[in-house]
DOMARFI-156575 format. One line per 4 residues: for each residue x, y, z of N, C-alpha, C. Coordinates in pm, whole numbers, plus 32768, in hexadecimal, padded with zeros to 4 digits. Example, Ala and Ser with C-alpha at 12.3 -4.5 7.8 and 13.67 -1.06 7.14 Angstrom:
// DOMARFI-156575
8527:7DC7:830C:84CE:7E3E:830C:8528:7EB6:830C  8505:7F1F:82C4:8557:7F96:82CA:850A:8003:8313
END
This chain:
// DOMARFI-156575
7F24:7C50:78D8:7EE2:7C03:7941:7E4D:7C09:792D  7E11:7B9F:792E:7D6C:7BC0:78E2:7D35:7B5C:7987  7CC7:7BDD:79B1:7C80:7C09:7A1C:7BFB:7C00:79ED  7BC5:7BF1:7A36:7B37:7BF3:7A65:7B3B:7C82:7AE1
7AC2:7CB1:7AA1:7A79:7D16:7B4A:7A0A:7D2E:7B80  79FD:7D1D:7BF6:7968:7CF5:7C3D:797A:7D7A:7C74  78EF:7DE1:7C4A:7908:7E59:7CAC:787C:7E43:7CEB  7897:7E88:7D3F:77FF:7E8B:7DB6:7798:7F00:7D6F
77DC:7F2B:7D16:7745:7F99:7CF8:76FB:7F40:7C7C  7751:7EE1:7C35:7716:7EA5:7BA0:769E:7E1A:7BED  768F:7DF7:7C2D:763F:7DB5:7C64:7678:7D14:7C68  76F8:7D29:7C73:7742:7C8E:7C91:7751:7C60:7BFC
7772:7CCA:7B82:7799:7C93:7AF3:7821:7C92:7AEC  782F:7C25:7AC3:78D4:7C11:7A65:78DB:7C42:79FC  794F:7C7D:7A18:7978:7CEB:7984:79FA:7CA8:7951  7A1D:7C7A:78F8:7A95:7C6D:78B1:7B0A:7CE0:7899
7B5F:7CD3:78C2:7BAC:7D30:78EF:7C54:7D03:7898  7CA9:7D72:783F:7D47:7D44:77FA:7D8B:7D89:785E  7DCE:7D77:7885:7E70:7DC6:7897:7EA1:7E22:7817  7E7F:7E08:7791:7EBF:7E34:7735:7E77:7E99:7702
7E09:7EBF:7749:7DC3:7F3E:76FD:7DEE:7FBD:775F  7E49:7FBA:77B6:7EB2:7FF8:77FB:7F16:8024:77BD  7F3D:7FB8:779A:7FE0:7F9C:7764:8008:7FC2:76EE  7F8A:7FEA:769C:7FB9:7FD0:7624:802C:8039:75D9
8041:80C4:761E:80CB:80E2:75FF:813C:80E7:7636  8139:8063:766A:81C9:802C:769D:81CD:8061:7720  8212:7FE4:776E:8248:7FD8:77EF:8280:805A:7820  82C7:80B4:77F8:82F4:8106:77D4:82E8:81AF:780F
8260:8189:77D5:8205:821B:77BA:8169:821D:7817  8161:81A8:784C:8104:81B2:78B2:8143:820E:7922  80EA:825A:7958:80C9:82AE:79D9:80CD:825A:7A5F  8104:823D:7ABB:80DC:8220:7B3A:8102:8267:7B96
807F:823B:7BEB:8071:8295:7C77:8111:82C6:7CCD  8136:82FF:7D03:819C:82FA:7D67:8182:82AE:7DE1  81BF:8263:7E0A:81D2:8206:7E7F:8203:820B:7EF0  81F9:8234:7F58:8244:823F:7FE0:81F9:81F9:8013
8267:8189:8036:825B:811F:80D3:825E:815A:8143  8208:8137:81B9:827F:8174:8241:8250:80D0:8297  82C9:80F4:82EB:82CB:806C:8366:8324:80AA:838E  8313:804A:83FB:8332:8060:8486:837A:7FE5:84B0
8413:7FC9:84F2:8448:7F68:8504:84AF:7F86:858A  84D8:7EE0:85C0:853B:7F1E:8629:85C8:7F36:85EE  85FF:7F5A:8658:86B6:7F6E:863C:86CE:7EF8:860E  86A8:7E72:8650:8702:7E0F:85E0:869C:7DFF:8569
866B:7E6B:851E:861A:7E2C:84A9:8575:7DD5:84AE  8550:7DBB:84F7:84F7:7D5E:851A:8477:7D97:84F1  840B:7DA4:84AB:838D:7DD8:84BD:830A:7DA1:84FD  82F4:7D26:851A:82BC:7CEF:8585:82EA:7C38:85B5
8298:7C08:85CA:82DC:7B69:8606:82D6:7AFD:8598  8304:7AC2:85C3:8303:7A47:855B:829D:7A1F:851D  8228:7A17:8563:8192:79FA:8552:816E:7A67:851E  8189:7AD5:8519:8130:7B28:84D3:80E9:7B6B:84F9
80E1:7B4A:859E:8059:7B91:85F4:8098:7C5B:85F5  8002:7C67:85F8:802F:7D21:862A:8077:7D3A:8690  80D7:7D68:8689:8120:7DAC:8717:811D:7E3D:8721  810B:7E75:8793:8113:7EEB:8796:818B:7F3E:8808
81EE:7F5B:87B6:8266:7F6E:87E5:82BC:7FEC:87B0  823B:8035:8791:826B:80EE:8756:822C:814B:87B6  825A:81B9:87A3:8215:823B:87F7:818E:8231:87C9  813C:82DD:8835:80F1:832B:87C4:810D:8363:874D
81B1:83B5:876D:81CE:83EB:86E2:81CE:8373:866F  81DA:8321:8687:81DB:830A:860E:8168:82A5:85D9  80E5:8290:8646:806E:825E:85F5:8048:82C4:85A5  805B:835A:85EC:8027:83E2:85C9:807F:841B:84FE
80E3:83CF:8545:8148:83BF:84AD:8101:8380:8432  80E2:830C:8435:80A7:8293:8408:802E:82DA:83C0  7FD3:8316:841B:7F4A:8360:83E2:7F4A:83E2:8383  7FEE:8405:838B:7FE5:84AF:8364:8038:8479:82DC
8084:83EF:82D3:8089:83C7:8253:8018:83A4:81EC  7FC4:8364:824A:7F44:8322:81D9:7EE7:837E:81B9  7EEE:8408:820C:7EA0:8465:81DE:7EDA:84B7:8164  7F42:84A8:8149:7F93:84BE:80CD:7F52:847A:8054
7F2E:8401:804B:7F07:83D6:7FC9:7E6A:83A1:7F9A  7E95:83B0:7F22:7DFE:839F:7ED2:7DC8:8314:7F14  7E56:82D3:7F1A:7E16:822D:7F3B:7E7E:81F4:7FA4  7E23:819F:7FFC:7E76:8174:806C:7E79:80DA:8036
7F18:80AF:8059:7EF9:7FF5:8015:7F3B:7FC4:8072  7EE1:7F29:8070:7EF0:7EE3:80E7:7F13:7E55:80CC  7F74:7E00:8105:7F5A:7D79:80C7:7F14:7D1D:80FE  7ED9:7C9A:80EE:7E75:7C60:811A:7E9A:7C37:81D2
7F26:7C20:81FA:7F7C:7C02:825F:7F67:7C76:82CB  7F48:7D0E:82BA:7F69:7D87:8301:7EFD:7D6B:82FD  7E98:7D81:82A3:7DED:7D98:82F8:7DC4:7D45:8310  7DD1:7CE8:832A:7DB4:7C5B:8398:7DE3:7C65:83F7
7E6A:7C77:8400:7E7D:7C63:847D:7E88:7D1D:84E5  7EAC:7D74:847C:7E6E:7E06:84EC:7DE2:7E27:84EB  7D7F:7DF2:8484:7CEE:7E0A:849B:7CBF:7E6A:84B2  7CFF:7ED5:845E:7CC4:7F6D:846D:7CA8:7F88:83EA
7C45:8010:83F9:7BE8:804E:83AB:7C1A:809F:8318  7C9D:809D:8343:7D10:8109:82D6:7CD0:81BB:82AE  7CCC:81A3:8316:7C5E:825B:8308:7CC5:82CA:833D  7C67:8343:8365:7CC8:838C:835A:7C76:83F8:83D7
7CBD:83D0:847B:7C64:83C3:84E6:7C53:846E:8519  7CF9:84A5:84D1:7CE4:8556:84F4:7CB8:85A6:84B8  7C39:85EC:84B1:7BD8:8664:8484:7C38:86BF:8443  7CB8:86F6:8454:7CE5:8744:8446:7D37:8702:83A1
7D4C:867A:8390:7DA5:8644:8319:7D48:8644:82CE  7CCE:8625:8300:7C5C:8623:8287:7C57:869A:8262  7C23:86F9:82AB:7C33:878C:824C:7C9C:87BA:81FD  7D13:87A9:824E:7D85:87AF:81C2:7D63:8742:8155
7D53:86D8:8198:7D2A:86B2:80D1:7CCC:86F5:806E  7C60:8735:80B2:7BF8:8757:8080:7C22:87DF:803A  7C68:883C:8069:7CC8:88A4:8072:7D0F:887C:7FBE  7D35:8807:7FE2:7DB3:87D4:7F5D:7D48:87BF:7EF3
7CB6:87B7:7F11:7C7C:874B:7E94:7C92:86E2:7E97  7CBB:86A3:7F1C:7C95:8601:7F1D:7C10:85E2:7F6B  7BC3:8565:7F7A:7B5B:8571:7FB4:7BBF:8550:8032  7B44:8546:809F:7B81:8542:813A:7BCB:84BB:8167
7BB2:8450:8101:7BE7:83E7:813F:7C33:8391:80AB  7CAC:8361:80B7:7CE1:8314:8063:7C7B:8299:801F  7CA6:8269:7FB0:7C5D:81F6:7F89:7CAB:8164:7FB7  7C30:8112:7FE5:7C85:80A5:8035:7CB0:8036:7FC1
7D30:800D:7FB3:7D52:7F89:7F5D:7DA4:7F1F:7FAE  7D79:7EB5:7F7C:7D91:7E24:7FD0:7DB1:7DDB:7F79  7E34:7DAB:7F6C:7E85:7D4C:7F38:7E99:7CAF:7F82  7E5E:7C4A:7F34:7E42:7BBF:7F6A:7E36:7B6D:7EFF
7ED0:7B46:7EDA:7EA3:7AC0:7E67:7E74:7A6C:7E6C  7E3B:7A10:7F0F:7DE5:79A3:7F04:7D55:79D4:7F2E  7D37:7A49:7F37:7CBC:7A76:7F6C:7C8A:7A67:7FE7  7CB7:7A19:802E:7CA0:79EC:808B:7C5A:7A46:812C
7C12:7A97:810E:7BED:7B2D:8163:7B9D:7B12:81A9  7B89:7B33:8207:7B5C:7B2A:829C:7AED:7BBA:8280  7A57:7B8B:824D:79F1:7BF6:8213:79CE:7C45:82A4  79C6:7C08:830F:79B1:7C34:83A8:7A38:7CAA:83CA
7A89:7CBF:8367:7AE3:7D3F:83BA:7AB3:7DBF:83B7  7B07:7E04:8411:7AB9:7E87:843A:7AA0:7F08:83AD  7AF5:7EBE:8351:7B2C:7F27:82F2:7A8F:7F09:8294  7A5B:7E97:828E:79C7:7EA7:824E:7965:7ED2:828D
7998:7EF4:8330:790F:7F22:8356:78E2:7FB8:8343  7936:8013:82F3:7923:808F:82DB:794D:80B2:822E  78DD:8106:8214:78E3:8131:818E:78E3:81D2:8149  7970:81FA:81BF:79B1:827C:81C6:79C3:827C:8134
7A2B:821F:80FE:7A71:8223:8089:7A78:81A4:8056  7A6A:81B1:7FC0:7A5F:8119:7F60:7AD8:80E4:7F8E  7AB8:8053:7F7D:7B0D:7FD8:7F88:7B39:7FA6:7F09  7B9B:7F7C:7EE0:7BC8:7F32:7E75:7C05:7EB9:7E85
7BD3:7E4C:7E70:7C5B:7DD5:7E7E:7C95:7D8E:7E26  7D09:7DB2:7E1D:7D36:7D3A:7DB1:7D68:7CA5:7DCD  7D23:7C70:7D86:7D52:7BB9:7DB5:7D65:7B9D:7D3D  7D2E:7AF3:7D49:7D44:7A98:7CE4:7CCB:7A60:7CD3
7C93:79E7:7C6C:7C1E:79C7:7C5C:7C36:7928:7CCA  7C89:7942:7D22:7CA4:78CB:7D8A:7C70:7908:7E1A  7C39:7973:7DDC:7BE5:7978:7E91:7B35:796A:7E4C  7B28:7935:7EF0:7AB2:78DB:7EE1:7A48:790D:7EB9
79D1:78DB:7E90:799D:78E1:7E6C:793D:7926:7ED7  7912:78DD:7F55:78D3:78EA:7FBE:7902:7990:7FD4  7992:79C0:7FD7:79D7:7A2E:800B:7997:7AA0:7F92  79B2:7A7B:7F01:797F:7AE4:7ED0:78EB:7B0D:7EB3
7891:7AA2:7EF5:7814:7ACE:7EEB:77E6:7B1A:7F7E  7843:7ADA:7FDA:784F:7B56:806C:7886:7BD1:805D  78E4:7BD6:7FF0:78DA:7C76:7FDC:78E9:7CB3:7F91  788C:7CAE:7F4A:784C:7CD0:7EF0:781F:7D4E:7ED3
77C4:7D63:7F33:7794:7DD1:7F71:77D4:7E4C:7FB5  784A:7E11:7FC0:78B4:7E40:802B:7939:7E88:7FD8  792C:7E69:7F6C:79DC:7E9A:7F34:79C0:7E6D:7E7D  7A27:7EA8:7E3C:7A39:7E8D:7D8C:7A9B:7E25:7DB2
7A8B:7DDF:7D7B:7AD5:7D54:7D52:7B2D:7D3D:7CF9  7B90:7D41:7CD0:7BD9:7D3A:7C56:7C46:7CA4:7C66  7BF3:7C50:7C04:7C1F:7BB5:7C39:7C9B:7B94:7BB0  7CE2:7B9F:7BBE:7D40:7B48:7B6C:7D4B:7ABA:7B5B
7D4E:7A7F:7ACA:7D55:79DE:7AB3:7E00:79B7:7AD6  7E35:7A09:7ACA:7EE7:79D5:7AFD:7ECE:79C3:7B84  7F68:797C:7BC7:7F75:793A:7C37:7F6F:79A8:7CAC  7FCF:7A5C:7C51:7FE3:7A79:7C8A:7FD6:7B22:7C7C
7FD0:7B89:7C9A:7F79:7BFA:7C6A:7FFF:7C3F:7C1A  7FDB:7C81:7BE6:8030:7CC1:7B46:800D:7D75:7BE1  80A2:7D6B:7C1A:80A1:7E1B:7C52:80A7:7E87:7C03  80EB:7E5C:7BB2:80E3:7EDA:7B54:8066:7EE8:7AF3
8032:7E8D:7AE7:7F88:7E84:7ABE:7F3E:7ED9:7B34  7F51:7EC2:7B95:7F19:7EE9:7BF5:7F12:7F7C:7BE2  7F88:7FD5:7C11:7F97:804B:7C0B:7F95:807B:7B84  7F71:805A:7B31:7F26:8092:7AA0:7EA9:8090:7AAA
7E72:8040:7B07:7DC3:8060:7B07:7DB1:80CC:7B6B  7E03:80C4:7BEE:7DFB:8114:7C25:7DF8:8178:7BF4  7E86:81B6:7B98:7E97:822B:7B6E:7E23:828D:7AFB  7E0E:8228:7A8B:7D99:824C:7A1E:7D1F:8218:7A32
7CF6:81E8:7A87:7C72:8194:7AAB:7C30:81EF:7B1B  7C6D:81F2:7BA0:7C73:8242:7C10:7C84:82E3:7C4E  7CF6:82F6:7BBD:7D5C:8385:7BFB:7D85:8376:7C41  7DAD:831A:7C61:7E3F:832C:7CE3:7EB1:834A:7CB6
7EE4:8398:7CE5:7F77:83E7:7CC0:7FD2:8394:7D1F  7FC7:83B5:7D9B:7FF7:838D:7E3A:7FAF:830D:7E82  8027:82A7:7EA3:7FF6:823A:7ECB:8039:821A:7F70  7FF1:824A:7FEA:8057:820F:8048:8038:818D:8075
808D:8132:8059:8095:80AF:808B:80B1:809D:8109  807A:803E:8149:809D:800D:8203:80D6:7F9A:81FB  80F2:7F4E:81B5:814E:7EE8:81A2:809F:7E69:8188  80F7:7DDB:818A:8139:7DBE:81EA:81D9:7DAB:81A8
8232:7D50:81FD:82A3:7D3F:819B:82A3:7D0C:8144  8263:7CA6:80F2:8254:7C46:8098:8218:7CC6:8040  81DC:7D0C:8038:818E:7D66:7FCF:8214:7DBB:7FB3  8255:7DE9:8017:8294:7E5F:8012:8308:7E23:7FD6
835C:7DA4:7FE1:83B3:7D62:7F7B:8396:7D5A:7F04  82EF:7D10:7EC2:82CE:7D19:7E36:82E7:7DA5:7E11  82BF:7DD9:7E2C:829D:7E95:7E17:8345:7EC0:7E08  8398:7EA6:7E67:842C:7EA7:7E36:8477:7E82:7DE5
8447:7E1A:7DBF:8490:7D9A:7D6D:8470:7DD6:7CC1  83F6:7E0A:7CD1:83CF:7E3D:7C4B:83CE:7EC8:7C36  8421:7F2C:7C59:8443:7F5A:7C96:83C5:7FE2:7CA6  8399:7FE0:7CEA:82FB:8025:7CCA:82E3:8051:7D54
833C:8085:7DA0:837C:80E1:7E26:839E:8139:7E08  837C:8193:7E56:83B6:8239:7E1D:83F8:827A:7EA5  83BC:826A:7EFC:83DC:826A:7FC2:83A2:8217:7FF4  843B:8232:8066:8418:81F1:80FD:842D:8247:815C
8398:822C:819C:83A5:827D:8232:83C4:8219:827E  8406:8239:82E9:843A:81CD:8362:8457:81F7:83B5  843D:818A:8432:843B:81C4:84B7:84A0:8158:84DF  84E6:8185:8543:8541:8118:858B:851D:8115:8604
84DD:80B0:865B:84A0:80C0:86C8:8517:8091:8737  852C:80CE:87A4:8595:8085:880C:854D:7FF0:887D  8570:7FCA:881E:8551:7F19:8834:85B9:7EA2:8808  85BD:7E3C:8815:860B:7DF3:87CF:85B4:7D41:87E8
8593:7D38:87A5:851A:7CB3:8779:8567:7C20:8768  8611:7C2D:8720:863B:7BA9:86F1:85E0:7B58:86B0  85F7:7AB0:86A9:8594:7A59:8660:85DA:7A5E:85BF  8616:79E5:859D:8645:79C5:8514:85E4:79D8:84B8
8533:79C0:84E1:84D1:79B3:848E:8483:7A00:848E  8494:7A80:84E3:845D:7AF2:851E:8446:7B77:8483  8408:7B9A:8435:83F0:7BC8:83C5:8446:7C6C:83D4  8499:7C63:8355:84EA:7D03:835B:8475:7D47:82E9
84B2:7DAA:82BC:8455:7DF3:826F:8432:7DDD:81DB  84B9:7D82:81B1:849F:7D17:811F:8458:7C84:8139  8418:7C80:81E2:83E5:7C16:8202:8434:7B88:8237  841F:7B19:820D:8432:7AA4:8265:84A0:7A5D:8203
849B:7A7F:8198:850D:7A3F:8126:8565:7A52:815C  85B0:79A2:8130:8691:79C4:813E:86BF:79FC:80AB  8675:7A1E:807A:86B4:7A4E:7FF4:86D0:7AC6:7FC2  8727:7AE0:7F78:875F:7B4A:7F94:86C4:7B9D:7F18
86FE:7C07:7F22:868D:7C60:7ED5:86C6:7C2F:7E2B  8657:7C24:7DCC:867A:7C3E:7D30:8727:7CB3:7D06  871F:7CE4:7D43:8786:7D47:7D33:8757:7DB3:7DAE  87EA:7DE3:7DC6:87E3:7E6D:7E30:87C6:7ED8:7E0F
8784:7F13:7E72:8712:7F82:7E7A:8782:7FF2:7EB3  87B8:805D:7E6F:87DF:80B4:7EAC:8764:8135:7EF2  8774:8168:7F82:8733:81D0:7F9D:877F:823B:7FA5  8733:82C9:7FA2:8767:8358:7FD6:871F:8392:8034
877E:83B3:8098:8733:83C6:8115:8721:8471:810D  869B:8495:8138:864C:850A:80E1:862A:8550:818A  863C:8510:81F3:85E0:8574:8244:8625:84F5:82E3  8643:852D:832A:8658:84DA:83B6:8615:853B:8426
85AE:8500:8478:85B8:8563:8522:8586:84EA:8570  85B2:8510:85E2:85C8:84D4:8651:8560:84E9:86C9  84FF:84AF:86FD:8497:84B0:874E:848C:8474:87B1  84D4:8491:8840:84DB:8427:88A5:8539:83C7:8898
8539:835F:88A4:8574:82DB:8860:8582:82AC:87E5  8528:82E5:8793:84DF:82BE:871C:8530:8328:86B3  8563:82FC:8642:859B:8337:85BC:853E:82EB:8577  8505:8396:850B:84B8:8378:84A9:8511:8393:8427
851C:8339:83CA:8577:8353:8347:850F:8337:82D4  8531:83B3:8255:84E6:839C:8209:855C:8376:819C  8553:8320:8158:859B:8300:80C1:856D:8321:803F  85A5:8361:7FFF:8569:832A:7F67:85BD:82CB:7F15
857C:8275:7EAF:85A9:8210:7E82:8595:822E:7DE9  85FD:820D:7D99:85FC:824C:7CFA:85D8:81EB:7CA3  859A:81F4:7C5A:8597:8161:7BDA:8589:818E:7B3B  85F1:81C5:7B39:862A:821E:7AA1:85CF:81D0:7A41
85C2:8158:7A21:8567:8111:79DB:84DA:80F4:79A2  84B7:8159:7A21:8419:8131:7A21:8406:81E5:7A27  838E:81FD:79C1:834B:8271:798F:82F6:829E:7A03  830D:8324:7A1C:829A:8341:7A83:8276:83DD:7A69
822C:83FC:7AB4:81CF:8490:7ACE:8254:84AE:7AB9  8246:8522:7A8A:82A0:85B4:7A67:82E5:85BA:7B06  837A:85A7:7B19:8383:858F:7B99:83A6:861C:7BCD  83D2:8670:7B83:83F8:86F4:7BC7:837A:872D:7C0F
8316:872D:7BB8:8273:8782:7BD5:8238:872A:7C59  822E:869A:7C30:81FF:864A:7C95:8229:8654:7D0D  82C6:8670:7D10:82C9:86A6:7DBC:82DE:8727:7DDC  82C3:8761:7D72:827A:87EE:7DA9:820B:880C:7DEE
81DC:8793:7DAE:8115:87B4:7DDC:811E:8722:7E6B  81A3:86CD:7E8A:8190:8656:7EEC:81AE:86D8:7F51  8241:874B:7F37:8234:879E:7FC8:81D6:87E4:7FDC  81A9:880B:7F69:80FD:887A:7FB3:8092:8806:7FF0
80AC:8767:7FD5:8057:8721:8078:8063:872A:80E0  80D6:871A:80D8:8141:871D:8133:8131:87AD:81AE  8126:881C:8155:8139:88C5:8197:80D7:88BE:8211
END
């Protein structure tokens, strides 16, 4: 996938950018980050309305859930759909998670990444108005022009000439570009299907909220598609407790295929985040 990248420290230069100076010993043998999704959905499946708007229809435990995941990873990822329409900062609001990161050798706050193949970003959200932690976005060279000289200043740019972003490109820059080991994703569903589909999921955290939403067009957690998935995703259910109304389930998801961190060691060192 051959990229272009606009970072905010080079002074608004385009850099010519391969996919293949990654790649070059095979699909295979690349490193990527570990991946845990979490969401939050009702009993019939539903994760918000048809439209897309934010709903807020979970406990505390589990906004408090939500935060004690993203303080887990090197990098928090977002798709262009979730930070538009929840318009938050992706930080990390309890004193006490930051010091455990700091504790681990992570800095105090995850690195922010934003996934948006038409670019299309709203430079006025709250998430540019603070510069806790670098921004990264990956698009396409189809967001505007006007948009990437608004933020400019604001975030690294990593513009792709395809229609549509290469994920597993993605999490190779993350991983050797960045150091990100640990990636927690917040969805939205459309991200969290690509990210499945190829199979580049490692967990799911999930919440089942006691609600029931209906709506034929109402988005589940593979999103708004009638189609069935590329192939089925088997999970293993790794961890269940029960909070009020609210069951939190964590999954892990296997993809024998795809090369990763040394997996025995790696979750040796995911439960000492965890401790």
């Amino acid at each position: 996938m051959k990229s272009v990248v606009l970072n905010k420290n080079a002074a608004g230069i385009f850099v010519p950018r391969s996919s293949n100076a990654l790649g070059r010993r095979g699909r295979n043998h690349v490193k990527l980050p570990f991946v845990a999704v979490t969401f939050a959905m009702t009993v019939d499946g539903k994760v918000t309305t048809k439209n897309y708007h934010s709903v807020d229809f979970t406990s505390r435990e589990d906004k408090a859930h939500l935060i004690r995941q993203r303080a887990l990873g090197d990098a928090v990822l977002v798709g262009h759909g979730t930070i538009e329409n929840d318009n938050v900062r992706l930080g990390i609001p309890r004193e006490d998670l930051r010091k455990e990161r700091i504790a681990r050798g992570q800095p105090p706050y995850p690195i922010r990444v934003i996934v948006s193949s038409k670019g299309r970003i709203n430079p006025r959200l709250k998430i540019f108005e603070t510069d806790f932690a670098p921004i990264i976005i990956f698009s396409t060279t189809r967001m505007p022009l006007k948009t990437r000289e608004q933020l400019r200043g604001k975030a690294t740019l990593y513009l792709s000439q395809a229609r549509r972003i290469d994920l597993h490109w993605m999490l190779q820059k993350l991983r050797y570009d960045f150091k990100v080991k640990y990636v927690a994703c917040e969805g939205g569903p459309a991200l969290f299907r690509s990210l499945l589909e190829q199979g580049l999921v490692d967990q799911l955290n999930l919440t089942i909220a006691p609600f029931l939403f209906g709506g034929e067009n109402a988005p589940t957690l593979t999103g708004g598609s009638v189609d069935f998935l590329l192939r089925s995703v088997r999970c293993s259910l790794k961890e269940m407790r029960v909070v009020g109304d609210e069951c939190f389930l964590t999954y892990r998801i296997r993809h024998p295929e795809r090369s990763r961190l040394p997996r025995r060691s790696f979750m040796r060192r995911l439960a000492r985040r965890k401790a």
